[in-house]
N, CA, C and O atoms as a MOPAC input file, in Angstrom:
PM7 MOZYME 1SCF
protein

 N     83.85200 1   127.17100 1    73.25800 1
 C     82.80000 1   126.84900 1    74.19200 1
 C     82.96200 1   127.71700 1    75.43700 1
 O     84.10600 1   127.97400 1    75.81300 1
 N     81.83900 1   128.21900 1    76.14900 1
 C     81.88900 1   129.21800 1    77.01900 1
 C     82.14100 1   128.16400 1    78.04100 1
 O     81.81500 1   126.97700 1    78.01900 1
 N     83.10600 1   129.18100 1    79.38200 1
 C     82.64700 1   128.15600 1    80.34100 1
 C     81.73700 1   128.64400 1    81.21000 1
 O     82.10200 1   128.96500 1    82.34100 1
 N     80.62800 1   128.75100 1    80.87600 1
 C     79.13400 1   129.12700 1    81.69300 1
 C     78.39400 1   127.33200 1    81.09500 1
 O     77.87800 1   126.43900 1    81.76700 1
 N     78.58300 1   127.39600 1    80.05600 1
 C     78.03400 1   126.21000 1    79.33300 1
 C     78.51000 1   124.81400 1    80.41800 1
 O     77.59800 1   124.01900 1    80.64500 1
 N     79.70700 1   124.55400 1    80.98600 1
 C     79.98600 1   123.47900 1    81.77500 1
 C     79.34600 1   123.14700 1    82.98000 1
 O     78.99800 1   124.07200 1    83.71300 1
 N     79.15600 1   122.10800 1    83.27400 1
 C     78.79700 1   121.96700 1    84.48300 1
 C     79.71800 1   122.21700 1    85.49100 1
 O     80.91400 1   122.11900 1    85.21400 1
 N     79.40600 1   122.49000 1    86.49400 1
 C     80.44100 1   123.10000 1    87.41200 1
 C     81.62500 1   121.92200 1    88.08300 1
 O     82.79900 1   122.06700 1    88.42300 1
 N     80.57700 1   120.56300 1    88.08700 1
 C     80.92400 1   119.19300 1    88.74600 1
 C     82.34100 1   118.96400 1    87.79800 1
 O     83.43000 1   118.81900 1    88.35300 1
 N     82.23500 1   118.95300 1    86.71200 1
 C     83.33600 1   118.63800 1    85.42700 1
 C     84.46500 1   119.88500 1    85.77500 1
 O     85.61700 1   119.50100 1    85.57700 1
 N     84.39600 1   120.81500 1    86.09000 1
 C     85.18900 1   121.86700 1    86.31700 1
 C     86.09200 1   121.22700 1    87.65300 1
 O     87.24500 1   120.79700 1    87.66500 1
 N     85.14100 1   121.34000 1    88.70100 1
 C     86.26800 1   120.74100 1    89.83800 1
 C     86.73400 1   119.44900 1    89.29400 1
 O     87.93800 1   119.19400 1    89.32700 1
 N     86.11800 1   118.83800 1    88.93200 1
 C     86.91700 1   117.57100 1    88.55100 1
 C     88.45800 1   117.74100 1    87.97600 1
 O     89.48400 1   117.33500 1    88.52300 1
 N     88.32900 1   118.50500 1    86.62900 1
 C     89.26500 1   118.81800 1    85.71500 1
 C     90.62100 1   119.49600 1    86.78700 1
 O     91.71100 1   118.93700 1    86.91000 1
 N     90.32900 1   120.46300 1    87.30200 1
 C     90.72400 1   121.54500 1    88.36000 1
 C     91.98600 1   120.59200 1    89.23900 1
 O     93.20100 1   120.50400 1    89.05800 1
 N     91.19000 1   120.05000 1    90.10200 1
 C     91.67000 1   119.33800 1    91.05300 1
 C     92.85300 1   117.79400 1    89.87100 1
 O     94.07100 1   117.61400 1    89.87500 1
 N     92.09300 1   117.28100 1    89.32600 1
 C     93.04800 1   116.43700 1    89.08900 1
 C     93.91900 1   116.70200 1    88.00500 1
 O     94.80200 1   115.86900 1    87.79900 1
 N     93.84600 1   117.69900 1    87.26600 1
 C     95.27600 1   118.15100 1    86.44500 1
 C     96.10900 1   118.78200 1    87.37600 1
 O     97.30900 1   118.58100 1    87.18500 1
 N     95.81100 1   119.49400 1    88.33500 1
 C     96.90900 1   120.15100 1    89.28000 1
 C     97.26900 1   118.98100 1    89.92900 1
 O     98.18400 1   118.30900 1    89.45400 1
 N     96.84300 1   118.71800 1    90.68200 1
 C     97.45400 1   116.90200 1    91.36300 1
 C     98.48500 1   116.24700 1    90.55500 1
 O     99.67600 1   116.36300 1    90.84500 1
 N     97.91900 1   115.30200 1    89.16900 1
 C     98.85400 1   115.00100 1    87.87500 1
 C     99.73600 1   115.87800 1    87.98600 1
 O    100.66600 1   115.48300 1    88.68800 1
 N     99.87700 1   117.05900 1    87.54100 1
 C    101.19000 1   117.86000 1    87.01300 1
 C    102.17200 1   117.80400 1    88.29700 1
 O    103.37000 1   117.62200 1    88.08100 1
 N    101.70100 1   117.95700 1    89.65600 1
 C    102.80600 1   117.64300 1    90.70500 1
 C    103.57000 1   116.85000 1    90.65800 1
 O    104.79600 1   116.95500 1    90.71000 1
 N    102.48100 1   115.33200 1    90.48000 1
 C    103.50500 1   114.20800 1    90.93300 1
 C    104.33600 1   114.15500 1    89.78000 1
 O    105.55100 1   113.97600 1    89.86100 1
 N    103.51000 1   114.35500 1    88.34200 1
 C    104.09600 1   114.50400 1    87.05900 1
 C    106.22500 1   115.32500 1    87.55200 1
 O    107.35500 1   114.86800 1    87.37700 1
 N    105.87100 1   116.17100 1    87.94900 1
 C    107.17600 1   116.98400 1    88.27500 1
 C    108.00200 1   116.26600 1    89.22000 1
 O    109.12500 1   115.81200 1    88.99900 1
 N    107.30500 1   116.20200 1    90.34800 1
 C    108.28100 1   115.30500 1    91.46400 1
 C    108.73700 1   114.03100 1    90.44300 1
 O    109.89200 1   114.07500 1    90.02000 1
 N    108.06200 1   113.14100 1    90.12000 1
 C    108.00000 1   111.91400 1    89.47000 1
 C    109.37500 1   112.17800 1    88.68800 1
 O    110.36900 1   111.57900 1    89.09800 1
 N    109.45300 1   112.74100 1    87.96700 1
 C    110.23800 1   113.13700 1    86.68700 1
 C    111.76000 1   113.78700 1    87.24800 1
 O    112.85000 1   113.37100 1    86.85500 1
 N    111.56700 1   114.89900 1    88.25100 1
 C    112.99100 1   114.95100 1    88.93100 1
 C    113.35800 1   113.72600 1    90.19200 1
 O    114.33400 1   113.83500 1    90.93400 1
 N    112.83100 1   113.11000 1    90.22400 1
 C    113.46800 1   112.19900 1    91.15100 1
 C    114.11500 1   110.71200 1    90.33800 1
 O    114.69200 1   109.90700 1    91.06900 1
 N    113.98000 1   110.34900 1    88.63000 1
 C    114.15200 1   109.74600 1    87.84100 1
 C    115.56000 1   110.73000 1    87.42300 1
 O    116.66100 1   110.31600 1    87.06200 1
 N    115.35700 1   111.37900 1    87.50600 1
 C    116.23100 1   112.56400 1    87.10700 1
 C    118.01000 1   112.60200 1    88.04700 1
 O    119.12300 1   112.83400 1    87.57500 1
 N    117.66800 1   112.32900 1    89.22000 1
 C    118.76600 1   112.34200 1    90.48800 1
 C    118.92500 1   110.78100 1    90.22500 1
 O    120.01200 1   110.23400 1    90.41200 1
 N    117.84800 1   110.11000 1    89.80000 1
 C    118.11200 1   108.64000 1    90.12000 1
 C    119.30100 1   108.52500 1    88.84400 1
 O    120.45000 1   108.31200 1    89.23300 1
 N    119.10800 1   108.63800 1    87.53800 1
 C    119.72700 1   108.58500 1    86.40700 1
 C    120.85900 1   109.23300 1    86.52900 1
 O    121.76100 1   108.87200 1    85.77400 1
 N    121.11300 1   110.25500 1    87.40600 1
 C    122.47800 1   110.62900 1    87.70500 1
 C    123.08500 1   110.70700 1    88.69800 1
 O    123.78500 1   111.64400 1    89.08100 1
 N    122.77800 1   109.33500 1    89.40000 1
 C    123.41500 1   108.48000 1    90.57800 1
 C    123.61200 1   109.07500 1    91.44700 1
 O    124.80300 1   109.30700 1    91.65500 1
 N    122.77900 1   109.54500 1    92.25200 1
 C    121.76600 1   109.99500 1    93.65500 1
 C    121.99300 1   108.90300 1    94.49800 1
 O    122.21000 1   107.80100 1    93.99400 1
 N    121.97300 1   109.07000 1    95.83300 1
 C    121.80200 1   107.91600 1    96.57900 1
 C    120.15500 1   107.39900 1    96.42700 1
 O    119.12100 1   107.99200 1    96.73600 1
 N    120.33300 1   106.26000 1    95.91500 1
 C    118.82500 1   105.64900 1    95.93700 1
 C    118.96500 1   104.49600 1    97.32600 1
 O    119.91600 1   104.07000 1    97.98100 1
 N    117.28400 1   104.25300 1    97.35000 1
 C    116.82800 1   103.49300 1    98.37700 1
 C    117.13200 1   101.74000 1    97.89600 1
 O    117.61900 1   100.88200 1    98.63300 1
 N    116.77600 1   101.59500 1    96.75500 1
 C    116.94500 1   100.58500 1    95.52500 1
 C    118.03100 1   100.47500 1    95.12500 1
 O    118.55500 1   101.53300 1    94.77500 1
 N    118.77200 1    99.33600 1    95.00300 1
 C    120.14300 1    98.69600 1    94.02300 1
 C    119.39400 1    98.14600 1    92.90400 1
 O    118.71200 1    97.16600 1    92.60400 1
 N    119.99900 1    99.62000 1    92.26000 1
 C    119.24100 1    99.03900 1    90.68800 1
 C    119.61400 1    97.80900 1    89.85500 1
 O    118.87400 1    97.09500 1    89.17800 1
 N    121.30500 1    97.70400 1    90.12100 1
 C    121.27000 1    96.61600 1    89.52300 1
 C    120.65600 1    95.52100 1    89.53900 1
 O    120.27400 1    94.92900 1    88.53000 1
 N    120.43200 1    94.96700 1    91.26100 1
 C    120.29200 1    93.77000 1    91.87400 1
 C    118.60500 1    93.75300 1    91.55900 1
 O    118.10900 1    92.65900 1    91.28800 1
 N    117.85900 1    94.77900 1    91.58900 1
 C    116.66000 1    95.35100 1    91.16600 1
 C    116.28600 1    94.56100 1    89.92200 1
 O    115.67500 1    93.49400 1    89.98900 1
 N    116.69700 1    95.15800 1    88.72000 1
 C    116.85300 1    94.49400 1    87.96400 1
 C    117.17000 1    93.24100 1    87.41900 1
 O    116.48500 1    92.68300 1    86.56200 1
 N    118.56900 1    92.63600 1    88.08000 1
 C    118.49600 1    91.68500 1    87.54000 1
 C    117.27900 1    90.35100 1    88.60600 1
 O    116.93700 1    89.27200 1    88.12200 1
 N    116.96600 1    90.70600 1    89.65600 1
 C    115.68200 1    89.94300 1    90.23000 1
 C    114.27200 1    90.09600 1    89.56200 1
 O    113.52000 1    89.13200 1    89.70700 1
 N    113.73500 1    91.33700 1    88.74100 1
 C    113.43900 1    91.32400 1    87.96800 1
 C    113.21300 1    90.41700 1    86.64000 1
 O    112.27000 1    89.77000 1    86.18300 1
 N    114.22200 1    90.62600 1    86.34500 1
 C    114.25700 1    89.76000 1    84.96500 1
 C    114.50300 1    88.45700 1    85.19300 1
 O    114.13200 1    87.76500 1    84.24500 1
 N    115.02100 1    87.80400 1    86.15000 1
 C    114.28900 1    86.51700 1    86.52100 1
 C    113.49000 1    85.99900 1    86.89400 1
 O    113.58500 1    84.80800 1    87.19000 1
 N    112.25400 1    86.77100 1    87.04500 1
 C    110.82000 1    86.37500 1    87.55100 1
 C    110.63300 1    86.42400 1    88.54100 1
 O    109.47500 1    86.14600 1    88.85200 1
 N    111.94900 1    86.92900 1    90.09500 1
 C    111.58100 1    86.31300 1    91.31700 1
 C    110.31000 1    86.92600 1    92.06100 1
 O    109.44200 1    87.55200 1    91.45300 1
 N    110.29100 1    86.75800 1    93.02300 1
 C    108.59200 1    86.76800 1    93.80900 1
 C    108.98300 1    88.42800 1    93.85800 1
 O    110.00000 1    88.96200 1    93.41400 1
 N    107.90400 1    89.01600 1    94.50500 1
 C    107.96500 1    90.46300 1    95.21200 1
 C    108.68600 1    90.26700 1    96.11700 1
 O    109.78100 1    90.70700 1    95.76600 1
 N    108.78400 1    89.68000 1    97.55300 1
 C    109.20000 1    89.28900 1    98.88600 1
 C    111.01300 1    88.99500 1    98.43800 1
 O    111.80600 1    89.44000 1    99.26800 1
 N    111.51300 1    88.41500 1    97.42000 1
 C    112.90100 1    88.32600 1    96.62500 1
 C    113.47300 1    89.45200 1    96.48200 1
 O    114.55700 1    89.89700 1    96.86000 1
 N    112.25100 1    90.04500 1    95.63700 1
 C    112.90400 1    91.12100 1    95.23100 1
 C    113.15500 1    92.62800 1    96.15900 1
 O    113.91200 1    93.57700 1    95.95500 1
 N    112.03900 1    92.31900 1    97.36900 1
 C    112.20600 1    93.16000 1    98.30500 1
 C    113.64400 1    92.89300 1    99.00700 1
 O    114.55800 1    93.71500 1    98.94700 1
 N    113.74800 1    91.53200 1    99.74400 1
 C    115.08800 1    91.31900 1   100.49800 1
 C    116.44200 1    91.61400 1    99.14900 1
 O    117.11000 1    92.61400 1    99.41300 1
 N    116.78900 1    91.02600 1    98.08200 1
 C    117.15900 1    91.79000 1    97.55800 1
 C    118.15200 1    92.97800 1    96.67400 1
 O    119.27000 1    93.02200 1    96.16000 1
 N    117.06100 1    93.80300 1    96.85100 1
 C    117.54300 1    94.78000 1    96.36700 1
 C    117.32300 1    95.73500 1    97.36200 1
 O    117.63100 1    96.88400 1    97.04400 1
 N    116.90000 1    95.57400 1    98.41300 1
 C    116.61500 1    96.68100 1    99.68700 1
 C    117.27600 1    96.12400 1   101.21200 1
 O    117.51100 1    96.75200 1   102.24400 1
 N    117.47900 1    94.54000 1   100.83500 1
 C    117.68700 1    94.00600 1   102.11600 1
 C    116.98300 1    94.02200 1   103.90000 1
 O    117.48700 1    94.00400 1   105.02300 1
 N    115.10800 1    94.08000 1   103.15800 1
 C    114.01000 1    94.25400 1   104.24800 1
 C    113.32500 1    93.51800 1   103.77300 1
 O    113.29300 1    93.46700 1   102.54300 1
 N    112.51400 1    92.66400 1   104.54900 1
 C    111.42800 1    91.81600 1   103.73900 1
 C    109.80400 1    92.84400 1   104.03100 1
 O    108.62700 1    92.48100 1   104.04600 1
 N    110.33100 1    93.96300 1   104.19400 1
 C    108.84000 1    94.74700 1   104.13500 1
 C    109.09100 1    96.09100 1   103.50300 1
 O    110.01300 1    96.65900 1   104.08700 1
 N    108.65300 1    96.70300 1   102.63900 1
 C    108.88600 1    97.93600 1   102.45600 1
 C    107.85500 1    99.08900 1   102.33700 1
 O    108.15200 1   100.10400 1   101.70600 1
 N    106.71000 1    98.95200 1   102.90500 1
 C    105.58000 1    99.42400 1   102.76800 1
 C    105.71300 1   100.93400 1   102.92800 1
 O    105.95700 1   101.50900 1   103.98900 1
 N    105.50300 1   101.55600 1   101.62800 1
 C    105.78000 1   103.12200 1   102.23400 1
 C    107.26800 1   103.37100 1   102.48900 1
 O    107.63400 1   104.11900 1   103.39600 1
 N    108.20700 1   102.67300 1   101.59800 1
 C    109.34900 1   103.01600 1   101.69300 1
 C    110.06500 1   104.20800 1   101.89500 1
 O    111.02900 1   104.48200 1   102.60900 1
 N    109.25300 1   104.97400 1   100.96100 1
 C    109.58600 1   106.34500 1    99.75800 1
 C    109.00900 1   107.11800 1   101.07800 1
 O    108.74400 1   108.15400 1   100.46900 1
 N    108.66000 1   107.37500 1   102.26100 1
 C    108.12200 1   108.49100 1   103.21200 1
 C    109.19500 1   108.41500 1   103.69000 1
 O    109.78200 1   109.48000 1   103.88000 1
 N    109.93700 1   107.01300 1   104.11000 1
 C    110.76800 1   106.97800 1   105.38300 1
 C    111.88800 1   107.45300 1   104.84500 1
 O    112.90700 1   107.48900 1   105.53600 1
 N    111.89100 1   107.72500 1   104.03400 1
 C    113.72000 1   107.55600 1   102.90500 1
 C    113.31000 1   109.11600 1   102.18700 1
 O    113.54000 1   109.03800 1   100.98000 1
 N    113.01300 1   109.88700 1   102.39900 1
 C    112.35300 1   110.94600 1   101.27200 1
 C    113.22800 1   111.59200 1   100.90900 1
 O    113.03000 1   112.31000 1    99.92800 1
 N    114.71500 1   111.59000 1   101.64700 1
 C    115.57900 1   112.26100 1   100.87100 1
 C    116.72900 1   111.68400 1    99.41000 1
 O    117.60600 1   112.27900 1    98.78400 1
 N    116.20400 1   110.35700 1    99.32800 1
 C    116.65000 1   109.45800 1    98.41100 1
 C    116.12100 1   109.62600 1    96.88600 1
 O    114.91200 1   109.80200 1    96.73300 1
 N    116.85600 1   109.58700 1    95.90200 1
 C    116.26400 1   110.02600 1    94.66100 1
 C    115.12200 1   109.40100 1    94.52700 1
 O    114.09300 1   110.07700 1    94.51400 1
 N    115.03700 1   107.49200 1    94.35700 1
 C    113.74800 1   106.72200 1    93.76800 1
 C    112.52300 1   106.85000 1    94.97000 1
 O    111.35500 1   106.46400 1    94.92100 1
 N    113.29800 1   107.57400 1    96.10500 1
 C    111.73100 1   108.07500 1    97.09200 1
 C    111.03200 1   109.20800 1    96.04300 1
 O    110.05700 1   108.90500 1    95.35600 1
 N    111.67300 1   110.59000 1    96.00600 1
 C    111.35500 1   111.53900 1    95.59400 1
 C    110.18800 1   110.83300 1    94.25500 1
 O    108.96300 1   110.89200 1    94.35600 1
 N    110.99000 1   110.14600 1    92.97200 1
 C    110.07800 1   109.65000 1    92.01100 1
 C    108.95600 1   108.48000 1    92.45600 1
 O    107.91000 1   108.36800 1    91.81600 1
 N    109.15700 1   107.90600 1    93.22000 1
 C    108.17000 1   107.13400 1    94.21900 1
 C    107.17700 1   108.02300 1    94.96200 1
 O    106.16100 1   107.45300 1    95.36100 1
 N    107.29000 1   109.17700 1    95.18200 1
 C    106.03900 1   110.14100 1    96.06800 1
 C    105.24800 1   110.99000 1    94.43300 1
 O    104.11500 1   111.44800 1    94.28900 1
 N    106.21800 1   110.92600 1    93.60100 1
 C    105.16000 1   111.46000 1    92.29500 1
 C    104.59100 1   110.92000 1    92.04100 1
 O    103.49300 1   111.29600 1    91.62900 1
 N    104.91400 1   109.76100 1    92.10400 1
 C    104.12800 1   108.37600 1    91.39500 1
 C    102.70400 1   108.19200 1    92.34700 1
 O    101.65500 1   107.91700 1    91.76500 1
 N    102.72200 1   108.34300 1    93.70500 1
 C    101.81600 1   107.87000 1    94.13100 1
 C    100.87600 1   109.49000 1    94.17500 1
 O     99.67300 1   109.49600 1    93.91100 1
 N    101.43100 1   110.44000 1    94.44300 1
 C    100.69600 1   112.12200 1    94.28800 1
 C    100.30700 1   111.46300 1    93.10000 1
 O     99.30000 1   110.83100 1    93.42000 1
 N    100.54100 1   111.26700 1    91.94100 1
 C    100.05500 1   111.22800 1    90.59400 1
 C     98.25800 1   110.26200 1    90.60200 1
 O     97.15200 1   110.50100 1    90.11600 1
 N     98.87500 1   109.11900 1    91.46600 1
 C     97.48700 1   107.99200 1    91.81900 1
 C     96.63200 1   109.09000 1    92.39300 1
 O     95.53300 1   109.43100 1    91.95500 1
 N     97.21700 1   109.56100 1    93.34400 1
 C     95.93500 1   110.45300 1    93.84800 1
 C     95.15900 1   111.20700 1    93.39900 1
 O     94.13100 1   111.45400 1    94.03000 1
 N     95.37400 1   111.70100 1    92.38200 1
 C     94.73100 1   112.52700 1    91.70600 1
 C     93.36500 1   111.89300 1    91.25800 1
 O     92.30600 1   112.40400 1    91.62200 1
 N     93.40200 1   110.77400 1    90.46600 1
 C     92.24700 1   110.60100 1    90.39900 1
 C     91.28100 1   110.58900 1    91.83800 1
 O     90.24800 1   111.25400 1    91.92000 1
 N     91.78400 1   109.74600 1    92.91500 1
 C     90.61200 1   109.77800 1    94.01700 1
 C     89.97200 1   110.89100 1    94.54700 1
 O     88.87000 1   110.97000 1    95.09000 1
 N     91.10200 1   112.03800 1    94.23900 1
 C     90.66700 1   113.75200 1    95.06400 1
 C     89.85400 1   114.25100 1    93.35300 1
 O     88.99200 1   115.12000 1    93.48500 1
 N     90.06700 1   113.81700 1    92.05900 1
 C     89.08300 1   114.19000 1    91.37700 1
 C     87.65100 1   113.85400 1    91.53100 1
 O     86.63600 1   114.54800 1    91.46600 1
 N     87.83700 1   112.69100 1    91.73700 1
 C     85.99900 1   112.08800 1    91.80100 1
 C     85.70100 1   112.62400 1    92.99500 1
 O     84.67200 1   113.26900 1    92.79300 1
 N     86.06300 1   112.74800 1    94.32300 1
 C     86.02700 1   113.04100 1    95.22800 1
 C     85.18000 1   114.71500 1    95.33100 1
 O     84.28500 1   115.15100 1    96.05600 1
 N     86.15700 1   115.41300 1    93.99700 1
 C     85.49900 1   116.88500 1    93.91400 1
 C     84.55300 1   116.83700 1    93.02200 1
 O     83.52200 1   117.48300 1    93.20500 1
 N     84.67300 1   116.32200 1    92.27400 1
 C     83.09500 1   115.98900 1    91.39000 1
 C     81.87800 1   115.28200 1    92.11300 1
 O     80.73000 1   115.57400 1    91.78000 1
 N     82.17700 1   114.19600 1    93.27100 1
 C     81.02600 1   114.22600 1    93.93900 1
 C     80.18500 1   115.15400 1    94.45600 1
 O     79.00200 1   115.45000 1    94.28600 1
 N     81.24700 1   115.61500 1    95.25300 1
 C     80.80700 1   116.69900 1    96.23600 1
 C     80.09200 1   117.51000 1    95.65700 1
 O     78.94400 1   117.78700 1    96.00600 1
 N     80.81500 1   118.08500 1    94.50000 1
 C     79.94300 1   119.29100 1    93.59000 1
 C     78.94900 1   118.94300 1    93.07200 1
 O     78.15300 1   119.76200 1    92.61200 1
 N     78.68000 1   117.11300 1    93.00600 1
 C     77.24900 1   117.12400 1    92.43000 1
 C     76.11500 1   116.96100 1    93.48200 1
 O     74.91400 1   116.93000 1    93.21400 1
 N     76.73700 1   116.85000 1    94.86700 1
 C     75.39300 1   116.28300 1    95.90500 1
 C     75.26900 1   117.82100 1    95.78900 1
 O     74.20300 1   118.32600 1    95.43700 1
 N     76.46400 1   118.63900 1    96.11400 1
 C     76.13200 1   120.42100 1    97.05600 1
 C     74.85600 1   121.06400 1    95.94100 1
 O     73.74000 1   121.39000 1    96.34600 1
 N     75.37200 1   121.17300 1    94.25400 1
 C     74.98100 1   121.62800 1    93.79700 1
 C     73.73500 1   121.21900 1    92.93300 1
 O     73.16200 1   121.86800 1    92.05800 1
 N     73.44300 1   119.81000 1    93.48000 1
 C     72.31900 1   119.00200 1    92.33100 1
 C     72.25100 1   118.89500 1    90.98500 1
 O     71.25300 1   118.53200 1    90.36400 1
 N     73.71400 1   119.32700 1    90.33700 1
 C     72.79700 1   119.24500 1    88.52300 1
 C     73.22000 1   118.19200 1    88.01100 1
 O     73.55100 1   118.37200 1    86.83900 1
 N     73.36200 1   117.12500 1    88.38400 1
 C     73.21000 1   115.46600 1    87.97300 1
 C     71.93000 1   114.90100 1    88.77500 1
 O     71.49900 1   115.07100 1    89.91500 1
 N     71.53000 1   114.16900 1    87.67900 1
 C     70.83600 1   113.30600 1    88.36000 1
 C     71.30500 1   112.15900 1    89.42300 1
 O     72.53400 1   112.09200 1    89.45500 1
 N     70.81900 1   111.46700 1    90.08400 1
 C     70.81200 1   110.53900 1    91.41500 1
 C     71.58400 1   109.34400 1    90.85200 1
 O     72.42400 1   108.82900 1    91.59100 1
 N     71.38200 1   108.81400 1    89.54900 1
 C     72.14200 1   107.93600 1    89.12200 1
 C     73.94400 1   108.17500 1    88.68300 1
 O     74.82300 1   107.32500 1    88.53400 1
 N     73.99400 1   109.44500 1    88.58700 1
 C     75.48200 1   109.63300 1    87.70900 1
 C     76.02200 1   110.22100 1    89.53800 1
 O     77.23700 1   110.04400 1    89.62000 1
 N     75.53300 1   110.73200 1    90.68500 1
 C     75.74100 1   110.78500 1    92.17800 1
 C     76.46400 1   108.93800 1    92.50100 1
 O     77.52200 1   108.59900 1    93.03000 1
 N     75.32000 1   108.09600 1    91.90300 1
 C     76.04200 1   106.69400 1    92.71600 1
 C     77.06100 1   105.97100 1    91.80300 1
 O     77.68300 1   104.95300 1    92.10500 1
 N     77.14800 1   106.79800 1    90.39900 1
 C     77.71000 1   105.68400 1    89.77600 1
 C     79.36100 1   106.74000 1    90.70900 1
 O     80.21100 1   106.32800 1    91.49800 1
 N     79.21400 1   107.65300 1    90.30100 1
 C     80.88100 1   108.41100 1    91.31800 1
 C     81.21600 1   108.30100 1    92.17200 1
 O     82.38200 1   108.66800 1    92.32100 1
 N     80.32600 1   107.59300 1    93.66300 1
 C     80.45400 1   107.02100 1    94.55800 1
 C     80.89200 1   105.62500 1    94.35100 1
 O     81.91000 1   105.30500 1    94.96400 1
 N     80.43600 1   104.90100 1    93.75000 1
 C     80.93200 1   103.64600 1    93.07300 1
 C     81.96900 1   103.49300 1    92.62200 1
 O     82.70500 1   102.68700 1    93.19000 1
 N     82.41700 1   104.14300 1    91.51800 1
 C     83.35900 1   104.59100 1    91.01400 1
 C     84.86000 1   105.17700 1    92.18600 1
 O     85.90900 1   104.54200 1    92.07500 1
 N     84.81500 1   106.08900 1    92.97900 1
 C     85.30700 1   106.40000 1    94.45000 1
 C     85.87900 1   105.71800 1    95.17400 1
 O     87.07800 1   105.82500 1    95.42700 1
 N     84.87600 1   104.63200 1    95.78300 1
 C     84.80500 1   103.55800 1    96.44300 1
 C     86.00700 1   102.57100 1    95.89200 1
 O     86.98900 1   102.37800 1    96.60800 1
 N     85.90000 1   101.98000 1    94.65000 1
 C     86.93400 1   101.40600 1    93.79700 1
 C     88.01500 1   101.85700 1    93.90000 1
 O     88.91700 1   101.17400 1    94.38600 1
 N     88.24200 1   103.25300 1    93.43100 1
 C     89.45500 1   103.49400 1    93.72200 1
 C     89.81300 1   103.84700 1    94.63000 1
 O     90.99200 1   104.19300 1    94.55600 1
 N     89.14600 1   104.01900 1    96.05400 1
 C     90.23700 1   103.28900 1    96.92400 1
 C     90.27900 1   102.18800 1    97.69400 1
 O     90.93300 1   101.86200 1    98.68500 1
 N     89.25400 1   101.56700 1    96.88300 1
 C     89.97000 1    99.45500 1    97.59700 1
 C     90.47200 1    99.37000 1    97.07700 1
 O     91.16800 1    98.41600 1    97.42300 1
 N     90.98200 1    99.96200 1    95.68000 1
 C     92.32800 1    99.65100 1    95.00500 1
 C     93.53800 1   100.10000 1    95.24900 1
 O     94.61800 1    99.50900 1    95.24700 1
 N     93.20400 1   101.45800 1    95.50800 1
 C     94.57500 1   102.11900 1    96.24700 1
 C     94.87800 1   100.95100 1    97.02200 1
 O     95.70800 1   100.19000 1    96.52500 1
 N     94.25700 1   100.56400 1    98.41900 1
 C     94.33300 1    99.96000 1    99.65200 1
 C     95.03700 1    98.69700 1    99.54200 1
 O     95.79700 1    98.25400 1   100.40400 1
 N     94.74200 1    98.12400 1    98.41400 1
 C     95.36600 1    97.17600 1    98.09800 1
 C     94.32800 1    95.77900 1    98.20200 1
 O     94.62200 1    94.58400 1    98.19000 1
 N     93.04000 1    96.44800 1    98.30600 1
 C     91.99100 1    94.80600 1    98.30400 1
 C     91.80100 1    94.26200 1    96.89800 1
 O     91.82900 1    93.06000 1    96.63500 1
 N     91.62500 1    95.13900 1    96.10100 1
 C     91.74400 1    94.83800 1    94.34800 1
 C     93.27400 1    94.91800 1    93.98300 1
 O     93.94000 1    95.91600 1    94.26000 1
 N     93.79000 1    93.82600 1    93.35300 1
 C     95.03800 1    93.73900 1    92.90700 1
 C     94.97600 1    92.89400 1    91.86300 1
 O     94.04600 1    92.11800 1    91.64800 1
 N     96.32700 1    93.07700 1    90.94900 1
 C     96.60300 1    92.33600 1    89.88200 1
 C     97.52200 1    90.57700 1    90.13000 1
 O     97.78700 1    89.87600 1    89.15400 1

């Protein structure tokens, strides 16, 4: 298939969020990597674990295995710690989708070749993911 044949919107899309993925993909993967060969981590894996596997709350398992009852954005403050490093892939990795739709919007208002409906459903779509990022949609 030529790529003259694509729409251009699907191109940035693709573009932007496989390069994004493959970052955090890398960070993600060497920082599992330092963690598995006992790096100073931010996390006591053991204690991690075994709070874990007893069901305890999040707020448990924060005090812990970290000994903070907040850890929001742990992995910025700590970045030289192995499970930061795999903690910033992980979330580069989330991002990817929002900076994909993000470039597929754009490319479809700038360049018009969607129609008005497949414009709101990606805004829609957008929107979601990031009240979800944000944390208003949760499991």
């Amino acid at each position: 298939m030529q790529n003259e044949n694509k729409p251009c919107s699907n191109t940035a899309y693709g573009r932007w969020a496989f390069r994004i993925t493959m970052s955090g993909l890398a960070l993600g993967i060497t920082g599992m990597i330092l963690y598995l060969g006992s790096q100073p981590s931010f996390l006591e894996s053991t204690a991690l674990l075994d709070a874990l596997l007893s069901g305890s709350s999040v707020e448990e398992i924060l005090k812990i295995s970290t000994h903070k009852s907040s850890a929001k954005l742990w992995f910025v403050e700590n970045i030289t710690l192995s499970d930061s490093i795999a903690m910033l892939g992980i979330s580069l990795t989330s991002l990817a989708a929002v900076t994909g739709i993000s470039s597929l919007l754009l490319t479809m208002i700038l360049r018009k070749e969607k129609p008005v409906i497949y414009i709101n459903l990606a805004l829609l779509l957008l929107l979601l993911l990031i009240l979800s990022a944000s944390g208003v949609f949760s499991l």
